[in-house]
DRENDO-633387 format. One record per residue (C-alpha): residue number from 0; x, y, z. Coordinates in Angstrom, 1 decimal, always signed. Example, Ala and Ser with C-alpha at 12.3 -4.5 7.8 and 13.67 -1.06 7.14 Angstrom:
<pt 0 <+12.3 -4.5 +7.8>>;
<pt 1 <+13.7 -1.1 +7.1>>;
This chain:
<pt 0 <+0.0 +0.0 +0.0>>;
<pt 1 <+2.6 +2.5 +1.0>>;
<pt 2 <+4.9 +1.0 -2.0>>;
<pt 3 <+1.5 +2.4 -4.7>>;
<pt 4 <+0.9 +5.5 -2.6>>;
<pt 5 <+4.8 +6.7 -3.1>>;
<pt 6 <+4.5 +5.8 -7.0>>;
<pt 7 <+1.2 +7.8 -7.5>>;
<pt 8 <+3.3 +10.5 -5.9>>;
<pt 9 <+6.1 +10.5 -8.2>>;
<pt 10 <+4.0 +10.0 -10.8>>;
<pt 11 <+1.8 +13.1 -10.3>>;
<pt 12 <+5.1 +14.5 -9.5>>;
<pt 13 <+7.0 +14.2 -12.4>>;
<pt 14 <+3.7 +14.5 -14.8>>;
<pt 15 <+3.5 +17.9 -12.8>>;
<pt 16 <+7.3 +18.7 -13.9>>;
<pt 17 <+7.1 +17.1 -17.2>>;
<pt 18 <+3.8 +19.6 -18.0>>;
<pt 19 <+5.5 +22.8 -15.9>>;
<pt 20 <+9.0 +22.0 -18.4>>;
<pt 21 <+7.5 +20.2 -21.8>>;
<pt 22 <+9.6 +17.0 -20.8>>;
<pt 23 <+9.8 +14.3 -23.5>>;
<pt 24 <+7.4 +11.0 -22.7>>;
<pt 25 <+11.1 +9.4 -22.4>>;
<pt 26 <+12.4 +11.4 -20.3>>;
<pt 27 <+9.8 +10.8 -18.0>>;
<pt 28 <+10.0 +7.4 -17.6>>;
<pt 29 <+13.7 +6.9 -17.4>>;
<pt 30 <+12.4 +9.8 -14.2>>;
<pt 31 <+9.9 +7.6 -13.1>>;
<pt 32 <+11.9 +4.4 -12.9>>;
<pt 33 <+14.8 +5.9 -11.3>>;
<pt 34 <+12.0 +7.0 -8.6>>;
<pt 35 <+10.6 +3.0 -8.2>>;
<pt 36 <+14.7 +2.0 -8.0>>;
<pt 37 <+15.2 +4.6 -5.2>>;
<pt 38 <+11.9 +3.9 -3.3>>;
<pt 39 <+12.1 +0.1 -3.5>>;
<pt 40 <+16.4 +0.4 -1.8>>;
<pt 41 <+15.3 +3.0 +1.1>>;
<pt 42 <+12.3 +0.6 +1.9>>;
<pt 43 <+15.2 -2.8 +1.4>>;
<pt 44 <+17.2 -0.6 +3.8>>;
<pt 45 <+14.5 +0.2 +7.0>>;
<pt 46 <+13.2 -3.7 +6.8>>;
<pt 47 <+16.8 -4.2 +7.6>>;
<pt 48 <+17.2 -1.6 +9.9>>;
<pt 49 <+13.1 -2.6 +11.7>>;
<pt 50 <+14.8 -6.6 +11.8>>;
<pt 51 <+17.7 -5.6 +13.7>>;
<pt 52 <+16.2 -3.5 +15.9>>;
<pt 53 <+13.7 -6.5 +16.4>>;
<pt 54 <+16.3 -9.0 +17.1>>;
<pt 55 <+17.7 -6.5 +19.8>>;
<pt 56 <+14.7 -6.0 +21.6>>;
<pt 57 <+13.9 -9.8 +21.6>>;
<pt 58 <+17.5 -10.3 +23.4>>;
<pt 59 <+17.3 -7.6 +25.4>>;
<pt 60 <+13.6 -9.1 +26.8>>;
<pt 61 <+15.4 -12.6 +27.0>>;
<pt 62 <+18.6 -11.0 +29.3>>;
<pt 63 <+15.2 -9.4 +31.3>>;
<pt 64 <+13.8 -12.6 +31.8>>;
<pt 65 <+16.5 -14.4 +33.3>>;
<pt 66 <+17.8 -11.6 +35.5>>;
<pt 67 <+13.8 -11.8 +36.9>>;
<pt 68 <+14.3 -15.5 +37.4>>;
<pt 69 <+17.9 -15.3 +39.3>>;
<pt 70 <+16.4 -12.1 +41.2>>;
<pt 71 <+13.3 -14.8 +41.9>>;
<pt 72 <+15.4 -17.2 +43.3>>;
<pt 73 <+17.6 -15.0 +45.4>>;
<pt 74 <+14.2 -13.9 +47.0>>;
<pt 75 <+14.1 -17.1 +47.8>>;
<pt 76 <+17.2 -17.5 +49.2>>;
<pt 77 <+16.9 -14.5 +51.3>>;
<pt 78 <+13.6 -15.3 +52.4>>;
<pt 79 <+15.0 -18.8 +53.8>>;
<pt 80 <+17.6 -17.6 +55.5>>;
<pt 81 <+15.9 -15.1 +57.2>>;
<pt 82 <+13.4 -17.5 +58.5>>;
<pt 83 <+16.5 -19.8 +59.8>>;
<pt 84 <+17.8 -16.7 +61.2>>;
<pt 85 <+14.5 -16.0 +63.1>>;
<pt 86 <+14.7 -19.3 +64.6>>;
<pt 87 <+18.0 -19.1 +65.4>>;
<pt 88 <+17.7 -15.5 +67.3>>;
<pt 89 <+14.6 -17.2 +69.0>>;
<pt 90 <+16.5 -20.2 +70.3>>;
<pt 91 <+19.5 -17.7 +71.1>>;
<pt 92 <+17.6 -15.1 +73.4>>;
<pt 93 <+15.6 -18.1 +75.3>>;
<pt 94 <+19.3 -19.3 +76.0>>;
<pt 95 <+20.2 -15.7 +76.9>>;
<pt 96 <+17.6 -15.2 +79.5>>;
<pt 97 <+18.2 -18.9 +80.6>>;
<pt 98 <+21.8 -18.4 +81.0>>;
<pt 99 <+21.5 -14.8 +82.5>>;
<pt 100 <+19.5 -15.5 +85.3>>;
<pt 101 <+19.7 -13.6 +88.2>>;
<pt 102 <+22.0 -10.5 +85.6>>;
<pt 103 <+18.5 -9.7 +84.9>>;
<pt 104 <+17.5 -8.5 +88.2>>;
<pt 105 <+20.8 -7.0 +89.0>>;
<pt 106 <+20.4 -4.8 +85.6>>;
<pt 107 <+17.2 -3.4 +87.2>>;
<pt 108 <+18.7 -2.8 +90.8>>;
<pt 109 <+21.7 -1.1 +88.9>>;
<pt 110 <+18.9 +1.4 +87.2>>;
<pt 111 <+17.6 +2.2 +90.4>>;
<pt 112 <+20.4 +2.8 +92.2>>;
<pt 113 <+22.2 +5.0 +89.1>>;
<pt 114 <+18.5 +7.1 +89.6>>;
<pt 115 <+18.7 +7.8 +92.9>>;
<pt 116 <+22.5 +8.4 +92.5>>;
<pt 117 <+21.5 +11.0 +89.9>>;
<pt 118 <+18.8 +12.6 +91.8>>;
<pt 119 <+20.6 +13.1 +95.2>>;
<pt 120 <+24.0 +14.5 +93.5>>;
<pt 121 <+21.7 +17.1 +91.6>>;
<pt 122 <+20.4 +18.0 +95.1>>;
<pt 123 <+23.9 +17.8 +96.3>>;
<pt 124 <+26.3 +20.3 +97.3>>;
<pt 125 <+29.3 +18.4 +95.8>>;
<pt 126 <+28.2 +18.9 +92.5>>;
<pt 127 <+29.4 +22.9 +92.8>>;
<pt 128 <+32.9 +21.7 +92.9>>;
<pt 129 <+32.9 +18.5 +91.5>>;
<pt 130 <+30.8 +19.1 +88.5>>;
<pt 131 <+32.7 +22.4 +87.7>>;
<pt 132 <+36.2 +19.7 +87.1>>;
<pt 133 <+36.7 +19.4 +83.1>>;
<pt 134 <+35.8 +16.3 +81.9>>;
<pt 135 <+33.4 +15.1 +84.7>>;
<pt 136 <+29.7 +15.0 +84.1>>;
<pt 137 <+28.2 +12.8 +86.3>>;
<pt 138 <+24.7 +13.3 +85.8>>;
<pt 139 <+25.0 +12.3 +82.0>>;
<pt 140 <+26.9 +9.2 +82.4>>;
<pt 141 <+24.3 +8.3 +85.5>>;
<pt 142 <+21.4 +9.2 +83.3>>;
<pt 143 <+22.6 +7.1 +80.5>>;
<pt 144 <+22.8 +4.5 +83.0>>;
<pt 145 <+19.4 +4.2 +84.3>>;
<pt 146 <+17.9 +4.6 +80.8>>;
<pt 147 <+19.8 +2.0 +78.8>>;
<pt 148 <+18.3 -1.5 +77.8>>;
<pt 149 <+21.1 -3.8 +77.7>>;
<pt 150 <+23.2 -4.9 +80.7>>;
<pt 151 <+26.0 -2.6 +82.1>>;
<pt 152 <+29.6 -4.1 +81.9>>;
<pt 153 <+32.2 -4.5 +84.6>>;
<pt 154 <+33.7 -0.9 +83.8>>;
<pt 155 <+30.0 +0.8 +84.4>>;
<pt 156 <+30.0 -1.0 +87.6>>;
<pt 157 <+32.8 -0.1 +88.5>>;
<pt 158 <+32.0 +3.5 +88.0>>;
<pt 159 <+29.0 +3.4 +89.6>>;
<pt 160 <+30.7 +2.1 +92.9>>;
<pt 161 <+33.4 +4.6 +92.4>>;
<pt 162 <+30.7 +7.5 +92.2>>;
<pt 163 <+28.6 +6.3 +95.3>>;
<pt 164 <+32.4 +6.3 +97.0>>;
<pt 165 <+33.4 +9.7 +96.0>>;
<pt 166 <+29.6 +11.2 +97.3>>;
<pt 167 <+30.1 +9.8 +100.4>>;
<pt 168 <+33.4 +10.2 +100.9>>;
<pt 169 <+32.8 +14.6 +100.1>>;
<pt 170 <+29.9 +14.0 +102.2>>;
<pt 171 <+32.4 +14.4 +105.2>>;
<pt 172 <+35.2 +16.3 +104.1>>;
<pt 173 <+35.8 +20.4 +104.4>>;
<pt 174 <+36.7 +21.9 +100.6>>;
<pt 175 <+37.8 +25.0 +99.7>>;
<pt 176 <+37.4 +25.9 +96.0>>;
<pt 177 <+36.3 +28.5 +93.2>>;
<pt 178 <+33.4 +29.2 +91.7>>;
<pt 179 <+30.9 +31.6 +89.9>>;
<pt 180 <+28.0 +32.1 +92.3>>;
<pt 181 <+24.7 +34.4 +92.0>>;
<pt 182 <+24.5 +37.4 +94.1>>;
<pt 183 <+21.2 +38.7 +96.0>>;
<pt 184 <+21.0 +41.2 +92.9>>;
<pt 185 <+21.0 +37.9 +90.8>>;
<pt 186 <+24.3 +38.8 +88.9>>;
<pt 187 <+27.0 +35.8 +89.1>>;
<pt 188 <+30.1 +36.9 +90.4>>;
<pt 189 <+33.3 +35.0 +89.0>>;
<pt 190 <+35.8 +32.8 +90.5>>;
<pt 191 <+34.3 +33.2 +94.5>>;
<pt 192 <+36.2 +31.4 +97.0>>;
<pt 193 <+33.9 +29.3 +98.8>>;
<pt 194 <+34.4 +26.9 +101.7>>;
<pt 195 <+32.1 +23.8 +101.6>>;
<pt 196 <+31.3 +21.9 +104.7>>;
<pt 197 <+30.0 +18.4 +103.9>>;
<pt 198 <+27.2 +18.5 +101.9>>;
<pt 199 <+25.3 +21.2 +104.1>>;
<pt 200 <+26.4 +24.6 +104.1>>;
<pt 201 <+28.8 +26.7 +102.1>>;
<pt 202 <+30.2 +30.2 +102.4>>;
<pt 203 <+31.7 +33.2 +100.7>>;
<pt 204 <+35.1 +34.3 +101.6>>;
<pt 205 <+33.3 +36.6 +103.7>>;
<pt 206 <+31.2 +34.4 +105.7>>;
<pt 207 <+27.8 +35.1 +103.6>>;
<pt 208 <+25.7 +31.4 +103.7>>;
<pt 209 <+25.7 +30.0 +100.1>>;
<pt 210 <+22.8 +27.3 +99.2>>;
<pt 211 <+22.7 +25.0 +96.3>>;
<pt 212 <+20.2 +25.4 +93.6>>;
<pt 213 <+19.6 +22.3 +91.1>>;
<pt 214 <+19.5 +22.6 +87.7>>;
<pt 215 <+15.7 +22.3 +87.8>>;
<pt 216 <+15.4 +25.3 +90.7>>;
<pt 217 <+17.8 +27.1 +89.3>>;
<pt 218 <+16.1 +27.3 +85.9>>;
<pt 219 <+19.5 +28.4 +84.8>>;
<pt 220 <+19.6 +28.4 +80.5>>;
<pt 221 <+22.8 +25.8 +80.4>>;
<pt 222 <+20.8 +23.4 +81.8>>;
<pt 223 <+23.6 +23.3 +85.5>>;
<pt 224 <+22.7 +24.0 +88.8>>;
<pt 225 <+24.8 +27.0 +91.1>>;
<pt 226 <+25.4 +28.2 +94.1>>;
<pt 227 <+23.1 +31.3 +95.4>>;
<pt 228 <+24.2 +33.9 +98.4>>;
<pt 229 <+20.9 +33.9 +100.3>>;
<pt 230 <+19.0 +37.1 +100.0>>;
<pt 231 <+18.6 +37.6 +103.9>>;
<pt 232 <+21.8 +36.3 +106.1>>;
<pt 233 <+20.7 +34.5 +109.3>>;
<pt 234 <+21.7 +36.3 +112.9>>;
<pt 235 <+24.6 +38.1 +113.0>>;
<pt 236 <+25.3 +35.3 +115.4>>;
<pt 237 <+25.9 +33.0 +112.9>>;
<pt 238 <+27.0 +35.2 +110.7>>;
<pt 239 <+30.0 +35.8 +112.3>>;
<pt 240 <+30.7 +32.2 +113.5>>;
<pt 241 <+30.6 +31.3 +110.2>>;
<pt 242 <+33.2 +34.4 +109.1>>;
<pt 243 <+35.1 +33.6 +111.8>>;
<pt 244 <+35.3 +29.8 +110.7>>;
<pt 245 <+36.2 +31.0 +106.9>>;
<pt 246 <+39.1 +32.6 +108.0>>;
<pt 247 <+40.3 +29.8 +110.1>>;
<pt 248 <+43.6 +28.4 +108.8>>;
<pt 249 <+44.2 +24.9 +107.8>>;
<pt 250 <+44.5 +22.1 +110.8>>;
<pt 251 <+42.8 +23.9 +113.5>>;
<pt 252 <+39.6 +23.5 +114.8>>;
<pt 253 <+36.9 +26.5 +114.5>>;
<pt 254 <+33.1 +26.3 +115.1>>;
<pt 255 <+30.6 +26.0 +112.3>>;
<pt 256 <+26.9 +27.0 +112.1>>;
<pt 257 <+25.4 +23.8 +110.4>>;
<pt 258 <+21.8 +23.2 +108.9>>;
<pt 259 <+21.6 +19.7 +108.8>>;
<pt 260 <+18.5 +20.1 +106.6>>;
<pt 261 <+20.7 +20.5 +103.8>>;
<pt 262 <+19.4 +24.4 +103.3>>;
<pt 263 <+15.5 +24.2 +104.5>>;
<pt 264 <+16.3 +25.7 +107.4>>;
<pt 265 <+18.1 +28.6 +105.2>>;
<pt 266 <+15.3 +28.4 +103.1>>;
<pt 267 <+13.0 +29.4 +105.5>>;
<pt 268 <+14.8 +32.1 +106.9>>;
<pt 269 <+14.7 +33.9 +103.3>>;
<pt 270 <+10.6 +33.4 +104.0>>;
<pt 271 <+10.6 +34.8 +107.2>>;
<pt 272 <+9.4 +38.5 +107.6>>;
<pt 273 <+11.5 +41.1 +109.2>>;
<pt 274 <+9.9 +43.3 +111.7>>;
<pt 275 <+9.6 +46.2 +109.4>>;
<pt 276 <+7.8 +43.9 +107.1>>;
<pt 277 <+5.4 +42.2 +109.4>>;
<pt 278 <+4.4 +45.7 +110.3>>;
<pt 279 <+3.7 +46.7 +106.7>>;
<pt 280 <+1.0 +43.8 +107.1>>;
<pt 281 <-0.6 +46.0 +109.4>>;
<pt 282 <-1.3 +48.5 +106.8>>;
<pt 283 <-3.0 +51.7 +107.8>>;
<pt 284 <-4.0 +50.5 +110.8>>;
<pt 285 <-1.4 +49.3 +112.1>>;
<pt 286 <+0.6 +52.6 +111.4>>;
<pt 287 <-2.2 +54.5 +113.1>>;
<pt 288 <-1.6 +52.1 +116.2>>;
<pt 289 <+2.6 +52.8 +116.0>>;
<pt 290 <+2.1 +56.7 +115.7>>;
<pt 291 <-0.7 +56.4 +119.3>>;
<pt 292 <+2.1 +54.5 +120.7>>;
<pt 293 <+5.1 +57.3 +119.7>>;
<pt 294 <+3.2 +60.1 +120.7>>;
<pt 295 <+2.3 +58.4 +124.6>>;
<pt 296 <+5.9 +57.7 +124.9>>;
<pt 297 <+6.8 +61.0 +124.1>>;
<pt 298 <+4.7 +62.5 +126.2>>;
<pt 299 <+5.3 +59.7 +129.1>>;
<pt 300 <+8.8 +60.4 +129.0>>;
<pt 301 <+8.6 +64.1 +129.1>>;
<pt 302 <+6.0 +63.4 +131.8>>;
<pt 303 <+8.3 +61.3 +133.8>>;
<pt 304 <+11.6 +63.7 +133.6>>;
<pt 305 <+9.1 +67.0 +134.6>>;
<pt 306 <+7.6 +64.8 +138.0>>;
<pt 307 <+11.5 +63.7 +138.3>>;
<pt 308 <+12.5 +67.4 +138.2>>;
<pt 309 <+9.8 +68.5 +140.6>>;
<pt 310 <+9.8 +65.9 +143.3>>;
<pt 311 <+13.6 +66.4 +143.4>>;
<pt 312 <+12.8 +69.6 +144.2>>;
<pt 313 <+10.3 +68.9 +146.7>>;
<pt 314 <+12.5 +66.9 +149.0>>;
<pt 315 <+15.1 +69.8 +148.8>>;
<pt 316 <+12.5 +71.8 +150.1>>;
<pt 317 <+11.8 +69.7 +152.6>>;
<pt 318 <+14.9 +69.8 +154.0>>;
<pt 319 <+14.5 +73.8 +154.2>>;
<pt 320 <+12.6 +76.2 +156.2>>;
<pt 321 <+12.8 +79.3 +154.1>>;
<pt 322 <+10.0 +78.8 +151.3>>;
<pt 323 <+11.5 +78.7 +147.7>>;
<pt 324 <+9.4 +79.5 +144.8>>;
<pt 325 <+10.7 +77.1 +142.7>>;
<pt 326 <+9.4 +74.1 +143.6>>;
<pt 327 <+5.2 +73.6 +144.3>>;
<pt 328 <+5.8 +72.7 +148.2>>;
<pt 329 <+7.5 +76.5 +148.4>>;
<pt 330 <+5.1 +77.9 +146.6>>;
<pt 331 <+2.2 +76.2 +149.4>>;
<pt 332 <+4.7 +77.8 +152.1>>;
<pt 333 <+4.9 +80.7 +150.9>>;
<pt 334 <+1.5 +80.9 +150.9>>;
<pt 335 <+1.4 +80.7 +154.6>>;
<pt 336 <+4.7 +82.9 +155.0>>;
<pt 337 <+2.8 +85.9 +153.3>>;
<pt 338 <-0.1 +85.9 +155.3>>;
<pt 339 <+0.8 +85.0 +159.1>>;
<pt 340 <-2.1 +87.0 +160.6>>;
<pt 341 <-4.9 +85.3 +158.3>>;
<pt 342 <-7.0 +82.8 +160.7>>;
<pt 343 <-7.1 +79.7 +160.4>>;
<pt 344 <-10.0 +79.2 +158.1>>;
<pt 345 <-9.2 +81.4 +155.6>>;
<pt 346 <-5.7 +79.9 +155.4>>;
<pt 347 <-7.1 +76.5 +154.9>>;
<pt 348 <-8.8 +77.9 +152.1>>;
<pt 349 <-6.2 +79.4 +150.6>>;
<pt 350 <-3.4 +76.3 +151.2>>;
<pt 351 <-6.8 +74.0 +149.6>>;
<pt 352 <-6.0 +76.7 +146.6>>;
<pt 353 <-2.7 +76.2 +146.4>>;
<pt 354 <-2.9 +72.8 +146.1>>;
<pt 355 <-5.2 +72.5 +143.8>>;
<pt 356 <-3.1 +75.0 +141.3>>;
<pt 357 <+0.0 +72.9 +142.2>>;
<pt 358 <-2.0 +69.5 +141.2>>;
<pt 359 <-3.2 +70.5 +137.7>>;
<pt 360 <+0.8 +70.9 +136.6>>;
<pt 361 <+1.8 +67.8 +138.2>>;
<pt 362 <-1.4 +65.9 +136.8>>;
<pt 363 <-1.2 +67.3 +133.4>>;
<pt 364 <-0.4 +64.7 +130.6>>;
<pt 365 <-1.6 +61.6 +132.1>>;
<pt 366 <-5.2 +61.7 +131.0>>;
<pt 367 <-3.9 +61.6 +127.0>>;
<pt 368 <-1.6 +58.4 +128.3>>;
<pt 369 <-4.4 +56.8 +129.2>>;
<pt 370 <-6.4 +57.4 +126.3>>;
<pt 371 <-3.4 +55.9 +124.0>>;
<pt 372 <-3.4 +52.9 +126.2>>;
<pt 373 <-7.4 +52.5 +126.0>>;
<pt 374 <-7.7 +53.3 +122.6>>;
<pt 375 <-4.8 +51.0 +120.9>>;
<pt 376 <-6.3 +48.2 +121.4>>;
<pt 377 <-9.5 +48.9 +120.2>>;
<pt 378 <-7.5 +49.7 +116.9>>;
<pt 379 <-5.5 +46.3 +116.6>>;
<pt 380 <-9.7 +44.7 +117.1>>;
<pt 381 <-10.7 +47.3 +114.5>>;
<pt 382 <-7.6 +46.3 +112.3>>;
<pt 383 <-9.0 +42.5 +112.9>>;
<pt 384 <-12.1 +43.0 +112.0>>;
<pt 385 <-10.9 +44.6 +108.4>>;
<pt 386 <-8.6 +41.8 +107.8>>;
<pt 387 <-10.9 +39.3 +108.6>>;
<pt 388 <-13.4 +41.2 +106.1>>;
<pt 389 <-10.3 +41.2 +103.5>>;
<pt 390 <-9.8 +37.1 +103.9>>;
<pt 391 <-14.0 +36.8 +103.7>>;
<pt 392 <-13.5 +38.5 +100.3>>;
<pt 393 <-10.7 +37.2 +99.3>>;
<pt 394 <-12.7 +33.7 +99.8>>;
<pt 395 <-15.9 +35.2 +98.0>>;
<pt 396 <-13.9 +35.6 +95.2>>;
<pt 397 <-11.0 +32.5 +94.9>>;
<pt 398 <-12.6 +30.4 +97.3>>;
<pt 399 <-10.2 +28.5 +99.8>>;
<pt 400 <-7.8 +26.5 +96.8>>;
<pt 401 <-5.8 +28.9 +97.6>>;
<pt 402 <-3.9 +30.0 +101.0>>;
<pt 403 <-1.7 +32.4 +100.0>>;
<pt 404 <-4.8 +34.6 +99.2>>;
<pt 405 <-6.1 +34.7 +102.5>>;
<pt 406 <-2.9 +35.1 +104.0>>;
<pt 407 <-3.1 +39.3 +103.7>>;
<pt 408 <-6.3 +39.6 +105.3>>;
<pt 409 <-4.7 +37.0 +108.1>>;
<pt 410 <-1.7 +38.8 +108.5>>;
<pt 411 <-3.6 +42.2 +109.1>>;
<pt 412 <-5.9 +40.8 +111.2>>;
<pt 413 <-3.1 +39.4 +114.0>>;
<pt 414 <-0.4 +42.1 +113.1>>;
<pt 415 <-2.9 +44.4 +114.2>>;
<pt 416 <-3.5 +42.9 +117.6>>;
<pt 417 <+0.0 +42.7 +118.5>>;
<pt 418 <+0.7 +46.0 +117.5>>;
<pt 419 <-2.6 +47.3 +119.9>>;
<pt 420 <-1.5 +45.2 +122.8>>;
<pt 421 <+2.2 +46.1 +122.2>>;
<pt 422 <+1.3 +49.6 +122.6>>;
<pt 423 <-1.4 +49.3 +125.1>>;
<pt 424 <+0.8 +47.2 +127.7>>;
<pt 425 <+3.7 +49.3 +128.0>>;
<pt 426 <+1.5 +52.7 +127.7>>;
<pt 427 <-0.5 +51.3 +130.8>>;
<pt 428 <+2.9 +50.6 +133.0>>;
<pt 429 <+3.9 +53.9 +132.3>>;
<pt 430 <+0.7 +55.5 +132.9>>;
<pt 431 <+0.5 +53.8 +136.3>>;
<pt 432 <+4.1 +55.1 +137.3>>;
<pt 433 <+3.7 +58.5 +136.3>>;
<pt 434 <+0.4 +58.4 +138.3>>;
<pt 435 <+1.9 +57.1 +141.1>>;
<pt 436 <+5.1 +59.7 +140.8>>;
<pt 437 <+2.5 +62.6 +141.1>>;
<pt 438 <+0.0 +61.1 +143.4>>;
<pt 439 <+3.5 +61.2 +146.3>>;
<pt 440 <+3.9 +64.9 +145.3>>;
<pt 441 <+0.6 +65.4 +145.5>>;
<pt 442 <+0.0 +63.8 +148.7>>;
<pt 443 <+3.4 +65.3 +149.9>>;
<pt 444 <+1.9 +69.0 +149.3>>;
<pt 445 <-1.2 +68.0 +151.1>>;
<pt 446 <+0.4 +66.7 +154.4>>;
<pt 447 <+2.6 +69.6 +154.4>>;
<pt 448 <-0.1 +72.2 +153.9>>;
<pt 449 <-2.4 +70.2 +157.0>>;
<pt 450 <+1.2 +70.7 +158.8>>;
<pt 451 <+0.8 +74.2 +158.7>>;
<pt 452 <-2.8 +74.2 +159.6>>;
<pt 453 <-2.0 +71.9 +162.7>>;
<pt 454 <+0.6 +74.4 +163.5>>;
<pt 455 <-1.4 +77.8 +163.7>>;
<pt 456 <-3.9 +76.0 +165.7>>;
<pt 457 <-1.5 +75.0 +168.1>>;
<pt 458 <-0.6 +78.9 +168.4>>;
């Protein structure tokens, strides 16, 4: 078909030339069968070319076939010797856990023990100085220990043992070293000298009491615990026992403040409120309370120097007979020494005068002192009854989940009545000797003035 389609082509072809150029009828067929000779050798050469190319692709699917077939049986293969191998690690690990007996047990007391190894050096002292040491990093190798599957070797075991050793072994020993530590401001200061006692307290080279702050306290961003100068030093007792045990030198003997808490007790004394602060719990109130209080003991101790002055006075004038102004017991006998001739009523009257003008002076004061002492205390109930209002809200509004919300309104409530009886108590003493320092004047000046009476009547 494609053999007649090409000829009708060359045909119309060469009868389009032969009409377009007046060929000769001869010269188109000598054109016409050089056309068939051409067409018939270029379709000779592709049915070569198509058979090769046919022969190639059958050997090339022949060379497929077989490498399917060896691939086939290497599956095979593969396939039985893993199952053998399946057995074989079956029959293996039963013989493993037969033959391992008790190693199983000992692998899980070795995890437990690495754990609690891990957990009480993080918590531990030691690890300020021994941790710092290049090269040692004993949390990582005791983690690694209590996570792994397999059973440790002889040379984990005897690491393990050799770290238990060395913890118990600081536990008792007095170190000196250098390390950064965090300041109260929460800067770190570099290369501190600290002196470690054991594994419960450390201090500054100037006796300040260092605690140790895990990793997981510390919430430091390289992942370490440190050491941290508390914000609040314990009593300068202490204080300076521990200073003083700092700078002992080497191979003597010194006291030492310890916390056998391991830092609790320290702890604690960070959360306990100084005096100024347990007053600012009193709030308003309990500053009202603190200025009643300053202003009767300023006026108590005026109050008790003036009665001082005077009834020193008063005995020097006893010891006299000549009247001196003065003092209130001259002034009654001068009364007397002015007016000899007045009778004896009239001087009664005016001696009764006297007196009375010399008691006002010596009386003056003491009614505001006793107000003070009345009234503070019926401030520290008023400052309880608005704390206790405060912790009712507080309730109303958290509910009781919560402690530390209700501790305000607590601490107002019974800072409050400590400050009113505080003030109330020593207010009422003083009150009750200034009374008593002017009730001798006063009785003084009145014995003395019925003296003189007795004496004109004897006349």
């Amino acid at each position: 078909m494609k053999k007649m389609i090409t000829l009708l082509l060359v045909l119309f072809f060469a009868t389009t030339v032969a009409q377009s150029q007046d060929m000769s009828l001869e010269q188109l067929l000598a054109e016409v069968k050089r056309a068939a000779t051409e067409s018939s050798e270029e379709n000779k050469r592709r049915e070569a070319e198509f058979k090769a190319k046919r022969d190639q692709q059958s050997r090339l699917l022949t060379e497929a076939r077989n490498q399917l077939a060896a691939l086939e049986r290497r599956s095979e293969e593969l396939k039985t010797a893993f199952d053998e191998n399946e057995k074989t690690l079956a029959e293996l690990e039963t013989i493993l856990e037969e033959r391992s007996g008790n190693l199983g047990e000992m692998q899980g007391t070795v995890k437990i023990l690495a754990g609690d190894l891990r957990s009480a050096i993080e918590e531990s002292m030691t690890s300020a100085e021994l941790d710092a040491q290049p090269g040692v990093d004993r949390v990582a190798f005791l983690t690694q220990l209590a996570s792994q599957a397999k059973l440790p070797n002889i040379k984990e075991l005897r690491e393990l043992w050799y770290e238990f050793q060395r913890e118990i072994t600081e536990e008792g020993k007095i170190s000196k070293f250098s390390a950064n530590i965090r300041d109260e401001r929460g800067e770190i200061e570099q290369n501190v000298q600290v002196t470690r006692v054991g594994t419960f307290n450390a201090f500054d080279s100037n006796g300040n009491f260092l605690v140790w702050k895990s990793a997981a306290d510390a919430g430091t961003s390289s992942g370490q615990g440190e050491l941290q100068r508390l914000q609040k030093q314990p009593a300068s007792e202490y204080y300076n026992m521990a200073k003083a045990f700092v700078q002992t030198p080497a191979g003597q003997l010194g006291d030492v403040p310890m916390d056998y808490t391991r830092g609790t007790i320290l702890q604690l004394v960070v959360q306990t409120p100084s005096w100024q602060e347990k007053v600012k719990q009193g709030e308003e109130v309990g500053y009202t309370i603190l200025i009643l209080g300053g202003i009767g003991l300023v006026i108590g101790i005026i109050k008790f120097f003036m009665l001082l002055g005077s009834g020193s006075k008063i005995r020097s004038q006893l010891k006299k007979k000549t009247p001196n102004r003065n003092n209130a017991l001259g002034r009654i006998m001068s009364v007397y020494a002015e007016n000899p001739d007045t009778d004896i009523e009239t001087m009664e009257l005016k001696l009764d005068e006297a007196i009375l003008r010399e008691t006002g002076p010596l009386e003056s004061g003491l009614s505001i002192i006793k107000v003070f002492y009345v009234i503070a205390p019926l401030m520290g109930l008023l400052g309880t009854v608005v704390g206790m209002i405060q912790t009712f809200q507080m309730i109303t509004l958290m509910g009781t989940g919560d402690p530390k919300s209700m501790a305000g309104g607590i601490s107002m409530a019974l800072v409050t009545t400590v400050l009113g009886l505080v003030v109330a108590i020593p207010l009422t003493v003083l009150h009750s000797i200034l009374q008593s320092m002017a009730r001798k004047q006063t009785q003084i000046l009145e014995e003395q003035s019925a003296g003189i009476v007795a004496n004109m009547a004897e006349k």
